[in-house]
Structure formats: structure tokens, C-alpha cells
C-alpha positions as CSV (number, residue, x, y, z in Angstrom):
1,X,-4.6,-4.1,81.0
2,X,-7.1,-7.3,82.1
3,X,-8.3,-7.0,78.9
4,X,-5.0,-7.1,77.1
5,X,-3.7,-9.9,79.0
6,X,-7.2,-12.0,78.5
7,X,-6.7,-11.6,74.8
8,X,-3.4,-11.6,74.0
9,X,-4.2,-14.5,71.1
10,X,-7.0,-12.5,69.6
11,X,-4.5,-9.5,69.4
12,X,-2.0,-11.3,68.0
13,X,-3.7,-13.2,65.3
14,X,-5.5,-9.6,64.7
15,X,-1.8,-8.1,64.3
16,X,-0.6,-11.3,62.1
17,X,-3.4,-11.1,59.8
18,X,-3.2,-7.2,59.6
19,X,0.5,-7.6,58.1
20,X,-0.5,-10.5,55.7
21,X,-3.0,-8.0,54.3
22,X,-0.6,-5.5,54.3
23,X,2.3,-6.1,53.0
24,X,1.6,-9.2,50.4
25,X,-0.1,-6.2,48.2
26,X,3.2,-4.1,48.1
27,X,5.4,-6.8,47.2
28,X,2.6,-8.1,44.4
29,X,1.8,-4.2,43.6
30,X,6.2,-3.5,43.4
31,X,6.5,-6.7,41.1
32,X,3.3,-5.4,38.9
33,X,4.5,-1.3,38.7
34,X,8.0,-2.4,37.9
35,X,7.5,-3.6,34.7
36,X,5.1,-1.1,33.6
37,X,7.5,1.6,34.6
38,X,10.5,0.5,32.4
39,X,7.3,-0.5,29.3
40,X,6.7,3.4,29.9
41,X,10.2,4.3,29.7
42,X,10.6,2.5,26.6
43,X,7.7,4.0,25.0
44,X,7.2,7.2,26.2
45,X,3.6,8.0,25.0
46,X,2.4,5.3,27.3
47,X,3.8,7.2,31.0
48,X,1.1,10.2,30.9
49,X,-1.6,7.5,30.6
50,X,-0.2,5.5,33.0
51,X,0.0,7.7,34.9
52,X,-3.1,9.4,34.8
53,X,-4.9,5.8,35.4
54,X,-3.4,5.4,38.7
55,X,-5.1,8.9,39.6
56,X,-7.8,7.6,39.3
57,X,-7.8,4.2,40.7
58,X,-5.8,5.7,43.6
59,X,-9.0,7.8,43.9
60,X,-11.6,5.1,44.1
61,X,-13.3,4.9,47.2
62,X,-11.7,1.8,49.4
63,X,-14.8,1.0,50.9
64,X,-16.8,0.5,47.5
65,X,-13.9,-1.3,46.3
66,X,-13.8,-3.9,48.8
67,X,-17.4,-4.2,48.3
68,X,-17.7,-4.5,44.4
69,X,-14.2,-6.6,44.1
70,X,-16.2,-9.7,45.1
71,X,-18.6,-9.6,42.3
72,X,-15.8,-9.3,39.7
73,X,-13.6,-11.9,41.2
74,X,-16.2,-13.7,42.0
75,X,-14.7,-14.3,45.2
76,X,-16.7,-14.5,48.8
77,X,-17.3,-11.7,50.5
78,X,-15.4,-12.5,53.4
79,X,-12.3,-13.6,51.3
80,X,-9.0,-11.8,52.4
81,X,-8.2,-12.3,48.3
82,X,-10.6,-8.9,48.1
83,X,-8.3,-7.0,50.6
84,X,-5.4,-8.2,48.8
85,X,-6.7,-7.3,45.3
86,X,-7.6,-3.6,46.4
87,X,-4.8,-2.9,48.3
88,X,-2.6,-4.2,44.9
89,X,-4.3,-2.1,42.9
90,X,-3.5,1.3,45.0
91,X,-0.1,0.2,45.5
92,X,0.4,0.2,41.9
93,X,-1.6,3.1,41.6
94,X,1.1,4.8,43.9
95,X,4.4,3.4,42.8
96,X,3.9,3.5,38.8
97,X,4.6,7.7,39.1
98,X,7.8,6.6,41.2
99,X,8.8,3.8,38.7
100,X,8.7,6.3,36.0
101,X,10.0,8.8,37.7
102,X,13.0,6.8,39.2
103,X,14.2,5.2,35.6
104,X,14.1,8.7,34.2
105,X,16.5,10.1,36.6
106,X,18.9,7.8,35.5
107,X,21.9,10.5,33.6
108,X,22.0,9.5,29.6
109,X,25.9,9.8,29.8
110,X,25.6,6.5,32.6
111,X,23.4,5.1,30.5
112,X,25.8,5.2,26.8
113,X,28.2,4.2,29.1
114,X,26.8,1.1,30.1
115,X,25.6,0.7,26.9
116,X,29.2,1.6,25.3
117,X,30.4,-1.2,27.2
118,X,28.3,-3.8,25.9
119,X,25.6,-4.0,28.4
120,X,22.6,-5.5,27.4
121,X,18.8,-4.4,28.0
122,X,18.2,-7.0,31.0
123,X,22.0,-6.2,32.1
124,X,21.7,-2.3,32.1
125,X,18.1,-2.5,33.7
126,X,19.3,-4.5,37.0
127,X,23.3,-3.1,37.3
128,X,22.6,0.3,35.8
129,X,18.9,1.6,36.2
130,X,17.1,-0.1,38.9
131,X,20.1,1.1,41.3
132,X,20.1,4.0,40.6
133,X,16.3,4.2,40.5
134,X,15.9,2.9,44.1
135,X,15.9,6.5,46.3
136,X,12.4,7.3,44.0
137,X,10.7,4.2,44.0
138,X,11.2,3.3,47.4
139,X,9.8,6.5,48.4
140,X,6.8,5.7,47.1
141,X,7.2,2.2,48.4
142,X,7.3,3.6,51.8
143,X,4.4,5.9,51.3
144,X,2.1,2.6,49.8
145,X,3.4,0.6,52.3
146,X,2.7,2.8,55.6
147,X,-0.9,3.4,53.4
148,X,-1.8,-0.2,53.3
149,X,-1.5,-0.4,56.8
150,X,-3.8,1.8,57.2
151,X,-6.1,1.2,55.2
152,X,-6.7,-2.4,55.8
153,X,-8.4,-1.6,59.1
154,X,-10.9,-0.1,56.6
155,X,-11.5,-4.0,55.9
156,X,-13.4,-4.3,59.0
157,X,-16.2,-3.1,57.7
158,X,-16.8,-6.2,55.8
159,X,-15.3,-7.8,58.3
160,X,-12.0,-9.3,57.1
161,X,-9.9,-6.4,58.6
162,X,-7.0,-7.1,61.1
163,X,-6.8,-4.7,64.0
164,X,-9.6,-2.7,61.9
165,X,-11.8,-5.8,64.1
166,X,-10.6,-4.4,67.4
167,X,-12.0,-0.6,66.5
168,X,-15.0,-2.5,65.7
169,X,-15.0,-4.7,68.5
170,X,-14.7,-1.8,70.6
171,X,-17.4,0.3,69.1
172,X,-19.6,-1.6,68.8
173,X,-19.2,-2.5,73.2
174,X,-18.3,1.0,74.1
175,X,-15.4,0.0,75.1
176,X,-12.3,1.9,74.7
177,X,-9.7,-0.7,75.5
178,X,-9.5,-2.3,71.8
179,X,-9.5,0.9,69.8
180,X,-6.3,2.2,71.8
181,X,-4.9,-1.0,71.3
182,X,-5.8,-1.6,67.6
183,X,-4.7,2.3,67.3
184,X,-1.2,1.7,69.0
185,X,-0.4,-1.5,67.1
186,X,-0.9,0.1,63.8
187,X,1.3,3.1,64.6
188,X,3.8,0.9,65.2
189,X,3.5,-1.1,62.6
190,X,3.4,1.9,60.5
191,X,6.8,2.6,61.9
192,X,8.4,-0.4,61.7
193,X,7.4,-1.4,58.4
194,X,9.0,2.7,57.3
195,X,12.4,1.9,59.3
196,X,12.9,-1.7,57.5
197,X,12.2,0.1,53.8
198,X,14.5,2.5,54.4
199,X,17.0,0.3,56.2
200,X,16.8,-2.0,53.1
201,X,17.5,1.4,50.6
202,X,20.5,2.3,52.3
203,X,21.6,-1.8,52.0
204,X,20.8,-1.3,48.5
205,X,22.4,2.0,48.1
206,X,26.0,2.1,50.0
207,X,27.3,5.0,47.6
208,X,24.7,7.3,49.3
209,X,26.5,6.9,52.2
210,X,29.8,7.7,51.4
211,X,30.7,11.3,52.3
212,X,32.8,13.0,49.5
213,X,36.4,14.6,50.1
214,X,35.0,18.2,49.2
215,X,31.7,17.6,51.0
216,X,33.6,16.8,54.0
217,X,36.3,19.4,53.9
């Protein structure tokens, strides 16, 4: 507890940065997989290999990422940019299945409805489709999300990595204080971060909460 108290800044511009790197790549990843969702709902030969790419990046090592990203951006090594990058791209990776997935379980019959009605593209995507959508992509949301926390303590490594510095401050003095520290923090902003995502789906969704008449009885 000495130890927390004698470095309470250090923790807390650990934790800030830790949530920078963290959250900017979901919005950024969101805004990108959105887009390419409703291209590959529109042209339905392009979801398979959509999908299929963000397999694979999904599966690239974050470690050798972080490490290579530099030389292609052309960025420093020790440039939060890289974290950002990476972590966009799994994001992505993550919520371009959900995306699809999401605008496909929209029912036709809604859909010639809306447009029966004289709803345009833009108009049906935002009223019609996107709400309807939300319960599948925000699942994946929450499962990049709580996943970017994580792995930007990977970060450390190279040395731009939020509480990821504590583990390695702690490792590297044998000292056990940080890591429980850096270990707690994370877990709770793991939690945090999955209680505001789905606070903000039930916002954006109040017709899940209403209880039918039959249901109830």
C-alpha cells in the first residue's frame, strides 16, 4: 500500500493512457466494420471474403504486429499510433462477422415494409437496420472491446503499453506490488468498459425490454 500511495500519478497516467489505447481503436475499428458490413450485405459475394480476411488478421500475432506496424507506417517505434493501428485492425477483424451477421437478421417482411413506405437506402439503414442490428454487433463490440484492454498491456513490450508498464515494472524489480495492481486495474476496466456497452444497447434498444402480455401471463 506505500507503494500505491507513492505512485498514485504514475498509476493513474498508466490507467489513462491504457484506455486512450484502448478504446480509440473500437470506436475507429466500429466506424471502419460498419460500412464494410452493409458493402457486404449489398453484395453478397464479398461477406465470405470478408470475412475470411478478418480470420486471418485476427490471427496475426500482436506482438509481431506492433513490431512490423512501424516500418509500414513509418511511424517511431515508441508511437502510441502503432498500438492504435493494431488494435483497429483486430477490432475490425472482430466486428465485420457481427456487422454482417447483425444486417442479415433484419426480417425481409420489415425491410419491404420500410421500403413500401418510401424509405430510402440511408433512411432504412439508420431507422430500420442498424436498430435492429444492434443486439449482434454490440456483442462483438463487447468482446473487441474487453480484448483491447487486454491486449494493450501486450504493448509493454515495446514499451508504449499502459498498465502493461507496471507488469514490467514489476518484473523486471521482483516486485509484486505493480503486477497486482496493473492486474486489478485491468479487470476492472474490463468490467466497466462491458457494463457501459451493454448499458448503452439497452438505451439503444428499449423494445427489448418490454415484457409481452403472453410472455407475462
Amino acid at each position: 500500500m506505500t507503494w500505491v500511495g507513492d505512485n498514485l500519478g504514475l498509476i493513474w497516467d498508466q490507467l489513462s493512457e491504457h484506455i486512450y489505447l484502448a478504446i480509440l481503436p473500437v470506436v475507429f475499428g466500429l466506424l471502419i466494420a460498419l460500412p464494410l458490413g452493409y458493402v457486404a450485405t449489398r453484395f453478397s459475394w464479398l461477406a465470405n471474403p470478408l470475412i475470411a480476411l478478418g480470420g486471418v488478421l485476427y490471427s496475426l500475432p500482436s506482438i509481431a504486429l506492433f513490431i512490423v506496424l512501424p516500418v509500414v507506417l513509418g511511424t517511431q517505434v515508441l508511437d502510441p499510433v502503432n498500438i492504435v493501428v493494431a488494435l483497429t485492425i483486430y477490432t475490425v477483424a472482430l466486428l465485420i462477422r457481427n456487422v454482417i451477421d447483425g444486417l442479415r437478421s433484419v426480417p425481409p417482411d420489415v425491410r419491404q415494409a420500410a421500403i413500401a413506405v418510401g424509405f430510402g437506402p440511408a433512411r432504412r439503414l439508420l431507422t430500420i437496420d442498424l436498430p435492429i442490428a444492434v443486439p449482434v454487433i454490440f456483442a462483438g463490440l463487447r468482446v473487441a472491446t474487453v480484448a483491447n484492454i487486454s491486449m494493450v498491456s501486450v504493448g509493454a513490450v515495446i514499451g508504449i503499453g499502459g498498465l502493461g508498464e507496471l507488469f514490467t515494472q514489476g518484473f523486471q524489480k521482483d516486485f509484486l506490488t505493480p503486477v497486482v495492481v496493473g492486474v486489478v486495474l485491468s479487470l476492472l476496466l474490463a468490467l466497466l468498459a462491458d457494463l457501459l456497452i451493454v448499458g448503452l444497447q439497452r438505451v439503444l434498444t428499449p423494445w427489448a425490454r418490454v415484457v409481452s402480455p403472453v410472455k407475462a401471463a
